[in-house]
C-alpha positions in Angstrom: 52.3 24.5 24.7 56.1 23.4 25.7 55.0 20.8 28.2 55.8 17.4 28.1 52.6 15.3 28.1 53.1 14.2 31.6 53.2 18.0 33.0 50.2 18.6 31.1 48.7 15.3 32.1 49.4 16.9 36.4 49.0 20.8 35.8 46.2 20.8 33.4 43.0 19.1 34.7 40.4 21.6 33.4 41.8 21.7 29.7 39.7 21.4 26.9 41.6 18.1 26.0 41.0 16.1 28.6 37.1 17.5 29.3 37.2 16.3 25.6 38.0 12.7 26.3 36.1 12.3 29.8 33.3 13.4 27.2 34.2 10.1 25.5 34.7 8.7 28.8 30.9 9.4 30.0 29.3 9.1 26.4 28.4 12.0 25.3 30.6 11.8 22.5 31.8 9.1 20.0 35.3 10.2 19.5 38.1 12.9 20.6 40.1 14.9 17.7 42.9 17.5 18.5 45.4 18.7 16.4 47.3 20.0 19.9 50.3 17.5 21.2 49.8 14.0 20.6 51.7 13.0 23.3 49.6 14.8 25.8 46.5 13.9 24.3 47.7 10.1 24.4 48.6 10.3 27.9 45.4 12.1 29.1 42.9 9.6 27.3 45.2 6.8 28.9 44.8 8.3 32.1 41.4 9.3 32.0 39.7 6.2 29.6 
């Protein structure tokens, strides 16, 4: 839960974060909530959308 969003972003490819967002990603949901690191969850929809 320390990580900067970039070391979650490379270590953490099967978190429920970003299988959140490529939900988004693939349409099988309308929108992504977390209350985890916004940082991380900024950088992974980047990344991933």
């Amino acid at each position: 839960m320390n990580e900067s969003p970039s070391q979650a972003l490379r270590n953490k490819k099967e978190s429920s974060m970003r299988i959140a967002v490529e939900l988004v990603r693939d349409g099988h949901a309308k929108a992504c909530v977390s209350s985890g690191n916004t940082g991380a969850l900024m950088a992974t929809a980047r990344f991933v959308l």
